[in-house]
PDB file of N, CA, C and O in Angstrom, chain B, residues numbered from 101:
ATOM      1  N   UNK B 101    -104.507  65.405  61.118  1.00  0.00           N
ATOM      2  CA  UNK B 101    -105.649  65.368  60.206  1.00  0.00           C
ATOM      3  C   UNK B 101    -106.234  63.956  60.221  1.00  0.00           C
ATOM      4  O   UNK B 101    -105.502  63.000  60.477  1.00  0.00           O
ATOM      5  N   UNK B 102    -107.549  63.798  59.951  1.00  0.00           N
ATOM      6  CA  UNK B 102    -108.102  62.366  60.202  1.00  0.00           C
ATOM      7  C   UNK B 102    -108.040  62.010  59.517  1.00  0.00           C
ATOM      8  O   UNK B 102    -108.097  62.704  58.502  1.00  0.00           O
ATOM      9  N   UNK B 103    -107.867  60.611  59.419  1.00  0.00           N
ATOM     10  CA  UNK B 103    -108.166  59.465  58.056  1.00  0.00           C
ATOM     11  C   UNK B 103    -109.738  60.208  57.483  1.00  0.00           C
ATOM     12  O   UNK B 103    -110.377  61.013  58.161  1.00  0.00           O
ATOM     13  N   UNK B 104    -110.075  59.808  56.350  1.00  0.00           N
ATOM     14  CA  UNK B 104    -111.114  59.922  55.589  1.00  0.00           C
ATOM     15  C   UNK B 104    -111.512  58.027  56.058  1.00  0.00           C
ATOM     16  O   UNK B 104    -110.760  57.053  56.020  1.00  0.00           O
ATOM     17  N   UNK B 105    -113.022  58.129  56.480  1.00  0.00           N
ATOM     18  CA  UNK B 105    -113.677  57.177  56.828  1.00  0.00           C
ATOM     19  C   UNK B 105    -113.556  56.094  55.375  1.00  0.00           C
ATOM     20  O   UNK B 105    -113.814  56.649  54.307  1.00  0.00           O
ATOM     21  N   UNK B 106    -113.263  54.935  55.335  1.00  0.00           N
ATOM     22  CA  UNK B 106    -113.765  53.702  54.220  1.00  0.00           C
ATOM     23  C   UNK B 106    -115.023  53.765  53.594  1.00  0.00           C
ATOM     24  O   UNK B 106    -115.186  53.718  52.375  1.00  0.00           O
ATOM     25  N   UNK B 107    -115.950  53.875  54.473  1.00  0.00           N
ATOM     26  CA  UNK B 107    -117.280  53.841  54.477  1.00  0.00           C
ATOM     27  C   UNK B 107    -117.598  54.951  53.196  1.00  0.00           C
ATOM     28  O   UNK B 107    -116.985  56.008  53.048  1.00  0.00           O
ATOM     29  N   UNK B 108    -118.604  54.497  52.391  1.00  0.00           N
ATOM     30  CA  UNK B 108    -118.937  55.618  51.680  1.00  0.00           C
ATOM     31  C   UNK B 108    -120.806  55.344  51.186  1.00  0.00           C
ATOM     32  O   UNK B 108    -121.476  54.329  51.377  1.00  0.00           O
ATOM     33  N   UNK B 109    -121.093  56.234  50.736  1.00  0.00           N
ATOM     34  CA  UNK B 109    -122.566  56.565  50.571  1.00  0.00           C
ATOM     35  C   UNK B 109    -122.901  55.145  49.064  1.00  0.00           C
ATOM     36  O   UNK B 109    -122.138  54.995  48.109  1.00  0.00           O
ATOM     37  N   UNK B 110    -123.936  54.495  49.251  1.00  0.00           N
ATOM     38  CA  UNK B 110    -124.377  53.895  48.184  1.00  0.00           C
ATOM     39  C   UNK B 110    -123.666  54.821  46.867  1.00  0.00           C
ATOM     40  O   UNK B 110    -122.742  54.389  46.178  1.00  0.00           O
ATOM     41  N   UNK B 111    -124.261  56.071  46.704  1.00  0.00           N
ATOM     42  CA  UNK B 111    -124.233  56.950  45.310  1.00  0.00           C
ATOM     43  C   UNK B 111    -122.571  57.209  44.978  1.00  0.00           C
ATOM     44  O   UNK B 111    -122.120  56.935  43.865  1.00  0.00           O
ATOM     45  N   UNK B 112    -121.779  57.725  45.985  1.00  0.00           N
ATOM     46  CA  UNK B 112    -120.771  57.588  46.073  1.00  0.00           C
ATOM     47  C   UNK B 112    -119.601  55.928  45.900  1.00  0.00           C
ATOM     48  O   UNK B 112    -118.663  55.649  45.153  1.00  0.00           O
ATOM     49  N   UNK B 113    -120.260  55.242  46.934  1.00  0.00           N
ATOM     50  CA  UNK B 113    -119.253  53.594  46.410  1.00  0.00           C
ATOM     51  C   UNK B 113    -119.383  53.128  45.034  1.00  0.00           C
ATOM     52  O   UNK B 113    -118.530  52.456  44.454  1.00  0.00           O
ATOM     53  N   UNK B 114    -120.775  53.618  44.417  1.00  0.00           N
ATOM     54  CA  UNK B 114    -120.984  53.029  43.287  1.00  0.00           C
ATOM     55  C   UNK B 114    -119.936  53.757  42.194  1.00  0.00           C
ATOM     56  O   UNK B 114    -119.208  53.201  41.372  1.00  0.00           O
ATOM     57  N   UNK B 115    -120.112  55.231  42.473  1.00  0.00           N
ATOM     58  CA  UNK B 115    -119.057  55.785  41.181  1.00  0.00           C
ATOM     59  C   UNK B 115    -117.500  55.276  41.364  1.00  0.00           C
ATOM     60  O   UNK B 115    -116.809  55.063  40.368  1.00  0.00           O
ATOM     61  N   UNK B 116    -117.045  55.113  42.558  1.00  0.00           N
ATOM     62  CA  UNK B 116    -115.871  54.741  42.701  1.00  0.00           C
ATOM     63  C   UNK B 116    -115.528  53.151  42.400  1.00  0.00           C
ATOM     64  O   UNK B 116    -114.362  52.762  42.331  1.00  0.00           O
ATOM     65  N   UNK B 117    -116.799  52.165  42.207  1.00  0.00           N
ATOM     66  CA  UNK B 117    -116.272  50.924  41.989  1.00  0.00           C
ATOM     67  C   UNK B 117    -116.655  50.938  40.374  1.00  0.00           C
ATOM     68  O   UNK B 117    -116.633  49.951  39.638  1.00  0.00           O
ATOM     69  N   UNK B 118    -116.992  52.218  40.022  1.00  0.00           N
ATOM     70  CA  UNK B 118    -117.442  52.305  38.599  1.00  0.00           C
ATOM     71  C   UNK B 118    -118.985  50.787  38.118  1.00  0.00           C
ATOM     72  O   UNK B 118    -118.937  49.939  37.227  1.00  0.00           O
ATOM     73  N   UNK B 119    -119.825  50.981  38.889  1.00  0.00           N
ATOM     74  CA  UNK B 119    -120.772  50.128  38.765  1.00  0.00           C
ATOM     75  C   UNK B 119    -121.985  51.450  38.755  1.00  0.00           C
ATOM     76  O   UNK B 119    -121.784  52.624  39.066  1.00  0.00           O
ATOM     77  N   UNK B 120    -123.627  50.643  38.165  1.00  0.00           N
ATOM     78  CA  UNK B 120    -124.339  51.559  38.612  1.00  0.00           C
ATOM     79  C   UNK B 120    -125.081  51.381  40.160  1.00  0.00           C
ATOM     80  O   UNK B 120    -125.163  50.233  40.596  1.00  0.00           O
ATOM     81  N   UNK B 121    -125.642  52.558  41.020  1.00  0.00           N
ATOM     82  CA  UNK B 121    -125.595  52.307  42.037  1.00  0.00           C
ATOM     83  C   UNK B 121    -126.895  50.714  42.614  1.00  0.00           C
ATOM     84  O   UNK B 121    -126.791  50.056  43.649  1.00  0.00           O
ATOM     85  N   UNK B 122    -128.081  50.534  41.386  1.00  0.00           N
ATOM     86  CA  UNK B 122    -128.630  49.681  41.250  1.00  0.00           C
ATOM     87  C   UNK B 122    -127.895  48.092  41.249  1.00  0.00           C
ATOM     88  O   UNK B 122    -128.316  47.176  41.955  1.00  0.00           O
ATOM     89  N   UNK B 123    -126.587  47.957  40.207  1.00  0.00           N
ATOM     90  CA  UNK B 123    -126.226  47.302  40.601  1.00  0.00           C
ATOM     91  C   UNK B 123    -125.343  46.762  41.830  1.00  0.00           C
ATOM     92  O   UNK B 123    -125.183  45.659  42.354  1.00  0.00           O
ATOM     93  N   UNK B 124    -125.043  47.542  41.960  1.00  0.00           N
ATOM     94  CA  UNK B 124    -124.265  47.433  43.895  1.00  0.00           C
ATOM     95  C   UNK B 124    -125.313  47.149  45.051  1.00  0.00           C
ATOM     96  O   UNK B 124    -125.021  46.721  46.167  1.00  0.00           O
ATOM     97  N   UNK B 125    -126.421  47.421  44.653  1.00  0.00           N
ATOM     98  CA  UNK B 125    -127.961  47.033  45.290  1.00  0.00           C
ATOM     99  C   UNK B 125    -128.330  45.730  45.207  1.00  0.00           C
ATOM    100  O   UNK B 125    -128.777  45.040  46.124  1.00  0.00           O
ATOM    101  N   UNK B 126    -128.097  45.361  43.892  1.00  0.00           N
ATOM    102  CA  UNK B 126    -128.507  44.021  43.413  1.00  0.00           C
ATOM    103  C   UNK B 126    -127.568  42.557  44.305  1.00  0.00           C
ATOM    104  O   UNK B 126    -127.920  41.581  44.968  1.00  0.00           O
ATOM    105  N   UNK B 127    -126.009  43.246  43.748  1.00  0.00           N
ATOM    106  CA  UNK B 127    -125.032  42.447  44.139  1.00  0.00           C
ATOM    107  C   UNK B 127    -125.172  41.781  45.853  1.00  0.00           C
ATOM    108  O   UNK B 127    -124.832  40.661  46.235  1.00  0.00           O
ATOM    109  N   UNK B 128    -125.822  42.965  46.702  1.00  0.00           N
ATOM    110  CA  UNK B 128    -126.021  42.718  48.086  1.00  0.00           C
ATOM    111  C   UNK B 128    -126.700  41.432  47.753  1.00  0.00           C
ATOM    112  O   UNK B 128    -126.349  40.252  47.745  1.00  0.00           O
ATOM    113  N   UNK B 129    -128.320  42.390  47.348  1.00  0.00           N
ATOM    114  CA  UNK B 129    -129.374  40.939  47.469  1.00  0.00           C
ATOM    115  C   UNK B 129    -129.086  39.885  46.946  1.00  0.00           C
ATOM    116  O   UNK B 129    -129.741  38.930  47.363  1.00  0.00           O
ATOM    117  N   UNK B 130    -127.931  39.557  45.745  1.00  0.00           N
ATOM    118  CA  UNK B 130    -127.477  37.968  45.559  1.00  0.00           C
ATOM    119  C   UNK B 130    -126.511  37.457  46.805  1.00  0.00           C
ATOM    120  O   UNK B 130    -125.993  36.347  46.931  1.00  0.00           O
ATOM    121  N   UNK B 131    -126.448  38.302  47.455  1.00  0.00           N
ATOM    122  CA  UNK B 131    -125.435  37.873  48.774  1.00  0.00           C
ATOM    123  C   UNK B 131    -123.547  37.943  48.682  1.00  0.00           C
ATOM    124  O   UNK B 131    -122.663  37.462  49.390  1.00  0.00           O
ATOM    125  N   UNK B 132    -123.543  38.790  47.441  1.00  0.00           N
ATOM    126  CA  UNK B 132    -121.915  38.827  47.175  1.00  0.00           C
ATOM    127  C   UNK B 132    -121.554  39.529  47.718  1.00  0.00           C
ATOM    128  O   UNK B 132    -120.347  39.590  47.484  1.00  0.00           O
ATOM    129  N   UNK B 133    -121.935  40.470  48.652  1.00  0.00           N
ATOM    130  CA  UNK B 133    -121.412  41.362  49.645  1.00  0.00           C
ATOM    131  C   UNK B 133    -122.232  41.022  50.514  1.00  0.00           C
ATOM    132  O   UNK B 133    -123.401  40.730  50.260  1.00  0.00           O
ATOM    133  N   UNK B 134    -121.582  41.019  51.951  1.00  0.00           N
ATOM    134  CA  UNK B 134    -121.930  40.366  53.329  1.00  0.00           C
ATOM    135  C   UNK B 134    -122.079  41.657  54.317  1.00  0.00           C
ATOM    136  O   UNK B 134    -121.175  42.489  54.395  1.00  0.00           O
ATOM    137  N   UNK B 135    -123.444  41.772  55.163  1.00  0.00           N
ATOM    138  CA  UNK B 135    -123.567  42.975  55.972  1.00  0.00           C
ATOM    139  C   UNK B 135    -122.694  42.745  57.297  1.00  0.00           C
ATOM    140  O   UNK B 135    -122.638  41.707  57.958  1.00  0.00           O
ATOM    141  N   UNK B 136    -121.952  44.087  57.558  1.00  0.00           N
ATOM    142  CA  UNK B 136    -120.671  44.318  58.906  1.00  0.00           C
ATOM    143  C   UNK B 136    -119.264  44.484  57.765  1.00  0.00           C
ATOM    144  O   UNK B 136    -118.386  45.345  57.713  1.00  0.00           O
ATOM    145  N   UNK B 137    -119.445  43.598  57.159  1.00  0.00           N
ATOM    146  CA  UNK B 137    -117.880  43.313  56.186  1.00  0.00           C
ATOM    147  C   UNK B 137    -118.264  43.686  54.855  1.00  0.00           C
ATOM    148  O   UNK B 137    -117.319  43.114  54.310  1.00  0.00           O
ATOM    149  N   UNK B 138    -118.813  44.123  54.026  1.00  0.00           N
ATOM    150  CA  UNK B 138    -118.990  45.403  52.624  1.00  0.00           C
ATOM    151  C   UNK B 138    -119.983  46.261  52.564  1.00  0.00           C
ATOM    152  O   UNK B 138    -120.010  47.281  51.876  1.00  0.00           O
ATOM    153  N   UNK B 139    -120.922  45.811  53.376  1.00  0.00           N
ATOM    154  CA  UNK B 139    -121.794  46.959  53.429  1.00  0.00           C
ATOM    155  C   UNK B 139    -122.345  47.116  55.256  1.00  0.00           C
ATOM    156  O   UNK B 139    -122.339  46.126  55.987  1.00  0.00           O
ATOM    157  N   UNK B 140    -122.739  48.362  55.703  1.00  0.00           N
ATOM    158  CA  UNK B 140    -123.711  48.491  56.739  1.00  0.00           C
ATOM    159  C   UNK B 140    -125.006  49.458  56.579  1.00  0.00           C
ATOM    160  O   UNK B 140    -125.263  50.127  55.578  1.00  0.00           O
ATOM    161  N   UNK B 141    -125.608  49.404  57.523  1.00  0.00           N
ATOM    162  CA  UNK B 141    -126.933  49.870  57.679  1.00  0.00           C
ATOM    163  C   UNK B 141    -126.632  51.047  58.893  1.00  0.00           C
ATOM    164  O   UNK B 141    -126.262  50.879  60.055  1.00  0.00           O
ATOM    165  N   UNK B 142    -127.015  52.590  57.974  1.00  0.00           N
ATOM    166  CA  UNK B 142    -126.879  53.359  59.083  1.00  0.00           C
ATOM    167  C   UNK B 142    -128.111  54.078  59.514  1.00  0.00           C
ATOM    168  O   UNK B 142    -127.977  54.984  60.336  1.00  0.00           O
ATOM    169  N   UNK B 143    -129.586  53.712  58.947  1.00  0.00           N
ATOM    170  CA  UNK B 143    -130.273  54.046  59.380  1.00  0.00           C
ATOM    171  C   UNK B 143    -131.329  53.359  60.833  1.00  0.00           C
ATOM    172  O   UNK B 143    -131.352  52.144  61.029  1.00  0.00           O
ATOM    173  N   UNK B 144    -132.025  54.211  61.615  1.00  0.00           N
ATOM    174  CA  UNK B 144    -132.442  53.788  62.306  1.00  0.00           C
ATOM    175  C   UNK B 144    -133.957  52.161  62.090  1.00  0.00           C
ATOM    176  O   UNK B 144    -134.647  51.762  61.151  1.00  0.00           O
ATOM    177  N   UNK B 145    -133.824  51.848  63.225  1.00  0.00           N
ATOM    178  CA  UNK B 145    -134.664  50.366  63.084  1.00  0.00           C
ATOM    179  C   UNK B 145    -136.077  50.878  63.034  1.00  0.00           C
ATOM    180  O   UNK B 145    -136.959  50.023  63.097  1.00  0.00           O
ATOM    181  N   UNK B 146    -136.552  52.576  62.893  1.00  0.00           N
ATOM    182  CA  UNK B 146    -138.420  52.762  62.354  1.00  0.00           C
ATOM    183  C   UNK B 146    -137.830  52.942  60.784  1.00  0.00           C
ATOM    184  O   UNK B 146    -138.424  52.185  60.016  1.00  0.00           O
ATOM    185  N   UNK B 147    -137.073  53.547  60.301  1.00  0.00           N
ATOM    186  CA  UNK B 147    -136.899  53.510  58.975  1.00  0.00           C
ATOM    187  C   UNK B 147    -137.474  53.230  57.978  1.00  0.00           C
ATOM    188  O   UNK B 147    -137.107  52.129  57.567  1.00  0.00           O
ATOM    189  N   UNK B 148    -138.401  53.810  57.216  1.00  0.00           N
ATOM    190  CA  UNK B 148    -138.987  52.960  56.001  1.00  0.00           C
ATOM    191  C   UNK B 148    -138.277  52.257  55.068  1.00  0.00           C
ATOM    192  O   UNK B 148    -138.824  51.237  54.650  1.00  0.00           O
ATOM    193  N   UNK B 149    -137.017  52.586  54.562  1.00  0.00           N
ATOM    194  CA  UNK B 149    -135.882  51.969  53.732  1.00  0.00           C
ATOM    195  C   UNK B 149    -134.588  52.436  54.487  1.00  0.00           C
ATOM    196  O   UNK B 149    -134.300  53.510  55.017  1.00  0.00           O
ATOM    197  N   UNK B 150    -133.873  51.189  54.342  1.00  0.00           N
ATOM    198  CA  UNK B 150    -132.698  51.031  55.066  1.00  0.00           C
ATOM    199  C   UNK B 150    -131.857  52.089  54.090  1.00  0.00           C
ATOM    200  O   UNK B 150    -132.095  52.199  52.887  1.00  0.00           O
ATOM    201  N   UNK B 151    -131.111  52.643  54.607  1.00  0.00           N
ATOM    202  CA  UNK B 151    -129.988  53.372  54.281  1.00  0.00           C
ATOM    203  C   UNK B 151    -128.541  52.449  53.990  1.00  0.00           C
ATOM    204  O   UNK B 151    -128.356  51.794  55.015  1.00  0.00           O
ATOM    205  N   UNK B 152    -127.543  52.178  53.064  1.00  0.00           N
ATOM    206  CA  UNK B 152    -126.459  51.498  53.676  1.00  0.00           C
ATOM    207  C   UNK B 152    -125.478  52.562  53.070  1.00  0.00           C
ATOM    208  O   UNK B 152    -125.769  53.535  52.375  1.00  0.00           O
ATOM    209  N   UNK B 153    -123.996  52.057  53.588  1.00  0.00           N
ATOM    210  CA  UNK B 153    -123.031  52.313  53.432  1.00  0.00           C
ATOM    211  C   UNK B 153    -121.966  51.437  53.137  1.00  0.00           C
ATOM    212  O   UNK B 153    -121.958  50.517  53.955  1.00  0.00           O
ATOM    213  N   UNK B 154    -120.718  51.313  51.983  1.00  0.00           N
ATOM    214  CA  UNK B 154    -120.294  50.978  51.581  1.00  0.00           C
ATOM    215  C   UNK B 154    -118.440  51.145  51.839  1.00  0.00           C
ATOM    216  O   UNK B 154    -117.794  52.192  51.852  1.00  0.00           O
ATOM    217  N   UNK B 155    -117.820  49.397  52.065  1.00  0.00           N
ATOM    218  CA  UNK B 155    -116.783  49.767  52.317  1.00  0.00           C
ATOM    219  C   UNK B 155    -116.078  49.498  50.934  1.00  0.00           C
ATOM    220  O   UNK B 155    -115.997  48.330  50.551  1.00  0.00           O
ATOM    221  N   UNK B 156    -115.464  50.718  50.015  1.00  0.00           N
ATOM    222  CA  UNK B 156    -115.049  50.385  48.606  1.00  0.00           C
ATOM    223  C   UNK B 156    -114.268  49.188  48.519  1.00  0.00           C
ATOM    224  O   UNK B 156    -114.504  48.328  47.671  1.00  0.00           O
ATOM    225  N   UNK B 157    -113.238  49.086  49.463  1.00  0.00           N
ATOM    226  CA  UNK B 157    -111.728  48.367  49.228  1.00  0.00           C
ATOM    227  C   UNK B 157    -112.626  46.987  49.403  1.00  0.00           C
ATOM    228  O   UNK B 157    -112.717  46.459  48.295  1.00  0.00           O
ATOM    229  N   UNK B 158    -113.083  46.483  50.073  1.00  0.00           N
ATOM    230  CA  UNK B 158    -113.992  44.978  50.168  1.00  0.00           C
ATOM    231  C   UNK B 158    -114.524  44.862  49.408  1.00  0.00           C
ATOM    232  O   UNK B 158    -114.556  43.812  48.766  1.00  0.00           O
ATOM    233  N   UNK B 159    -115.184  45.896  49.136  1.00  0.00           N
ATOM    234  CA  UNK B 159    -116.110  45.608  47.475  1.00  0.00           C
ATOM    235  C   UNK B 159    -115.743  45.168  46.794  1.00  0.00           C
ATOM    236  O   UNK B 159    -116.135  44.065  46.412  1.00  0.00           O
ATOM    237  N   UNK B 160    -114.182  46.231  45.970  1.00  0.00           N
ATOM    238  CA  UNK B 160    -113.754  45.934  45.242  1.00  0.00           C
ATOM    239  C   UNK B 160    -113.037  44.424  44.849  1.00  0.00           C
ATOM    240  O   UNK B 160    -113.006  43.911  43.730  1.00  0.00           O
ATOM    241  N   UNK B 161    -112.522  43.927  46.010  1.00  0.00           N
ATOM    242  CA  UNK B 161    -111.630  42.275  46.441  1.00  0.00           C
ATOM    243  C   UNK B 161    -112.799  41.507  45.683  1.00  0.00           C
ATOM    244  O   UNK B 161    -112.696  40.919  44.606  1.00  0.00           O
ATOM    245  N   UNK B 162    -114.229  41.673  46.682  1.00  0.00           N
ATOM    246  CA  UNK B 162    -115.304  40.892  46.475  1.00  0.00           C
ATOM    247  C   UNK B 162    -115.596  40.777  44.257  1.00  0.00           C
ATOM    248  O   UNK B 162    -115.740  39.833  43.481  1.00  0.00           O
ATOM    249  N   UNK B 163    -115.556  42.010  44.125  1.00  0.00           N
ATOM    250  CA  UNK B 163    -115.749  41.517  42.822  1.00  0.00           C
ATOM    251  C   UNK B 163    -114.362  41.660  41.423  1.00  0.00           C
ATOM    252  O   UNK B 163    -114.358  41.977  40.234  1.00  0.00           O
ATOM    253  N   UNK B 164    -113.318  41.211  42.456  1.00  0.00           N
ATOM    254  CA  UNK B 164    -112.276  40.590  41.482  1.00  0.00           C
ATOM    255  C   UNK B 164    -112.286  39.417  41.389  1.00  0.00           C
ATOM    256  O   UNK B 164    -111.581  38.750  40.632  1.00  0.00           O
ATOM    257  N   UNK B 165    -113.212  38.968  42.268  1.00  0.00           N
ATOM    258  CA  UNK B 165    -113.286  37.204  42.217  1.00  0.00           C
ATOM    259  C   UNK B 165    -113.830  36.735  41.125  1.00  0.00           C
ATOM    260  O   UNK B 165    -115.010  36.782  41.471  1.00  0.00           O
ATOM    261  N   UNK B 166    -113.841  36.292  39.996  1.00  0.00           N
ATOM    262  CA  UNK B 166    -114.265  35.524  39.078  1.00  0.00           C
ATOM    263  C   UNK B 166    -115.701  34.952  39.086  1.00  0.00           C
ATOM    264  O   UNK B 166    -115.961  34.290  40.092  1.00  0.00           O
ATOM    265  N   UNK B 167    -116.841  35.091  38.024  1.00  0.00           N
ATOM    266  CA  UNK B 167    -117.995  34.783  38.887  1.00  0.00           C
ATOM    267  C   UNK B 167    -118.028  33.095  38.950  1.00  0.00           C
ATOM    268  O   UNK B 167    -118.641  32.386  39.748  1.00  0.00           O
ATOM    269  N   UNK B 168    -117.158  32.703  37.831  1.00  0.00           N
ATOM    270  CA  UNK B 168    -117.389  31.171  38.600  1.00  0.00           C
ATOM    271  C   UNK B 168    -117.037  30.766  39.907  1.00  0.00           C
ATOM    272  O   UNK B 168    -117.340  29.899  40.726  1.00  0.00           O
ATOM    273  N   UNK B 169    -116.266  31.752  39.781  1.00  0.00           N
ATOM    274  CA  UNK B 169    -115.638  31.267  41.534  1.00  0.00           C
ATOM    275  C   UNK B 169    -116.418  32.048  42.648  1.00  0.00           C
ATOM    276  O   UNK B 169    -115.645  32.162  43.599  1.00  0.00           O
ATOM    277  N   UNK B 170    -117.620  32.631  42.931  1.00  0.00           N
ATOM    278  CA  UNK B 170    -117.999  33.056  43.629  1.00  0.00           C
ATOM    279  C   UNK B 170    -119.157  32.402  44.279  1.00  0.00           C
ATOM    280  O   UNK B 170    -119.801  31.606  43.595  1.00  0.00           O
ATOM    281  N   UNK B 171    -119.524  32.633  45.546  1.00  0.00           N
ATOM    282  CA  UNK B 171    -120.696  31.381  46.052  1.00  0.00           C
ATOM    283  C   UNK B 171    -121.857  31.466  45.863  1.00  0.00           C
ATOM    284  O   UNK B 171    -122.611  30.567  46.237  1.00  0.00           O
TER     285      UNK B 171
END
């Protein structure tokens, strides 16, 4: 039987890191999650809006960090 992929849907990573999915949107654009390593882009390059996908377990690391301590 296969592993179940890391990767999960914006709507989906968000319920599982218990955030709303806006803020998991936001968090990208302040740069606290890094694209290849917490999030990717699975839509194609004509795309009107990028699609991403979410790796929970990085996420989650990423925001146990303390926000003073974050860059």
């Amino acid at each position: 039987m296969p592993k179940p992929s890391p990767w999960k849907t914006t709507t989906a990573a968000a319920a599982e890191l218990g955030i709303p999915a806006r803020r998991l949107r936001d968090l990208r654009k302040q740069g606290l999650f890094k694209l290849g390593k917490h999030y990717r882009i699975v839509s194609g390059p004509q795309a009107a809006k990028p699609t991403y996908q979410w790796h929970c377990d990085r996420c989650a690391s990423a925001l146990e960090v303390p926000m003073e301590k974050r860059g």
